[in-house]
C-alpha positions as CSV (number, residue, x, y, z in Angstrom):
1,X,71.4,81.5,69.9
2,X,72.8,83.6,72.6
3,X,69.8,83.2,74.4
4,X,71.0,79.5,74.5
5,X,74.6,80.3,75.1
6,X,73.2,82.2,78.6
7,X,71.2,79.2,79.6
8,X,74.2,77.0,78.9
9,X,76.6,79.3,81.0
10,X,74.5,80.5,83.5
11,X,71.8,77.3,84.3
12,X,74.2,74.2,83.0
13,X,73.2,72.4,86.5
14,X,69.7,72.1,85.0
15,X,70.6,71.5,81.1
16,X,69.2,68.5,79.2
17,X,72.0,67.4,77.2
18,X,69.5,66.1,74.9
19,X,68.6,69.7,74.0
20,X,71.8,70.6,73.6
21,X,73.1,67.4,71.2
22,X,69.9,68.4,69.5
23,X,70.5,72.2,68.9
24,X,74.3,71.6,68.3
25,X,73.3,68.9,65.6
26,X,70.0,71.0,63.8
27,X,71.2,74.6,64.5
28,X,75.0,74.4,63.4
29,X,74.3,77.3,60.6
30,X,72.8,79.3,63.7
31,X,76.5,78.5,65.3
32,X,78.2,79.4,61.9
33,X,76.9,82.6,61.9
34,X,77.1,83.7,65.3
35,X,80.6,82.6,65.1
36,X,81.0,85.3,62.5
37,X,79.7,87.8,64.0
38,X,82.2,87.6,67.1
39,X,84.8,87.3,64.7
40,X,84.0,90.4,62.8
41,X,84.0,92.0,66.3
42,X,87.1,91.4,67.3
């Protein structure tokens, strides 16, 4: 997941929004999670 997160900041002229609608819809546990470990870090 962060390795997405860098694509999407860093290369967003060349992003398929297809992937993305498709990660965002399969992967939302993936986003959950990650989501917890920021929090827990701040």
């Amino acid at each position: 997941m962060i390795g997405f997160r860098n694509t999407l900041v860093h290369d967003y002229i060349d992003i398929d929004r297809r992937i993305v609608y498709d990660v965002l819809q399969n992967n939302i546990d993936d986003i959950k999670k990650l989501r917890i470990i920021f929090a827990d870090f701040l």
